[in-house]
N, C-alpha and C positions, 0 to 999 in steps of 0.2 A: 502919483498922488492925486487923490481926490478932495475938492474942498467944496460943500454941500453948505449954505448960509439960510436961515429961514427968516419969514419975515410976517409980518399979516395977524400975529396972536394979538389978544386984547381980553375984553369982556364984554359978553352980549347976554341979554336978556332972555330965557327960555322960547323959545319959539324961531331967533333973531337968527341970522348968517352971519358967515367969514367967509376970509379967504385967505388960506395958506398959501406961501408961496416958498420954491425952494429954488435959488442960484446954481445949479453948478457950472464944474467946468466942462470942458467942451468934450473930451473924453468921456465922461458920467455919462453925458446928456447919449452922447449914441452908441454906447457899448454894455450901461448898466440895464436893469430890472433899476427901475427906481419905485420909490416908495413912500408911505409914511405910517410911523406907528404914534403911541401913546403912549404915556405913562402917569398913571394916578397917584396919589399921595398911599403909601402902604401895599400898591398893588405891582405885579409886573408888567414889564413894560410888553406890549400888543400890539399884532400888526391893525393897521384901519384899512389901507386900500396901497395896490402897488398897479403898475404900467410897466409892460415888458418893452424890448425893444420895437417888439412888432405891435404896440398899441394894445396886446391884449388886460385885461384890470380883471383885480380880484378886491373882491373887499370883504369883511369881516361881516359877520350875519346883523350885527344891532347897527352897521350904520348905512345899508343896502335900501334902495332907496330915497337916503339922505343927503350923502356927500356922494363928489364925483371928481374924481381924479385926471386929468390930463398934463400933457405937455405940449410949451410954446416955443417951438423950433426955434422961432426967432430972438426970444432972449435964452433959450438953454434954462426954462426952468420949468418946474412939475408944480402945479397948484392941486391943490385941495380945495375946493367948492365946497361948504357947510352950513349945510339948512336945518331948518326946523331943530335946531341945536337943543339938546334936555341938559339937566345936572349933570346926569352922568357921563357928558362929554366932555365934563371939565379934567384937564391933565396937560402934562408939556407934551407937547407933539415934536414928535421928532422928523427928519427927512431921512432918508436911508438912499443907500446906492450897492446894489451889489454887482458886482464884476467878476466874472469867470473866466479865467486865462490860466489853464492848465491846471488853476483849482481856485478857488473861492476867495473874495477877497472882500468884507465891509466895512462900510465907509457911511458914517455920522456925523449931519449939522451939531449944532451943541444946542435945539432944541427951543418952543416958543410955549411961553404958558397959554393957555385958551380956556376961561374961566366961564362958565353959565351959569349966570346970580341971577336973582328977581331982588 
């Protein structure tokens, strides 16, 4: 079992940062693709940005640029760096873990709200 805990949401002013942060446990941290998506009110939920085991990152084309993704060996958690934050960033962010051991297996925080008001 995997158990993924987020932390870091709030509300920031358009232009303002965060910082996401996600817990797991020790297994996640070095055998998953970790992650984080979104999810808007009405809309589905979207990947933002993921870190494979080997450090490689993808992220989604509207927040490239923006946010940056990493992991801290030393606590076993993946943040999320978020700059220059618009409206449209506002949604629960979620942390994800994927795991592949002879087939797929995912594994979700229960998600942080991140609101961009003026």
């Amino acid at each position: 079992q995997v158990h993924l805990v987020e932390s870091g949401g709030g509300e920031v002013q358009p232009g303002g940062s965060l910082r996401l942060s996600c817990a797991t446990s020790g297994s996640a941290f070095s055998a998953a693709t970790l992650g984080w998506y979104r999810q808007a009110p009405g809309k589905q939920r979207e990947l933002v940005a993921t870190i494979t085991t080997r450090d490689n990152t993808n992220y989604a084309d509207s927040v490239k640029g923006r946010f940056t993704i990493s992991k801290d060996s030393a606590k076993n958690t993946v943040d999320l760096q978020m700059n220059s934050l618009k409206p449209d960033d506002t949604a629960v962010y979620y942390c994800h873990a994927e795991v592949v051991l002879f087939k797929r297996y995912d594994f979700w925080g229960q998600g942080t709200q991140v609101t961009v008001s003026s």
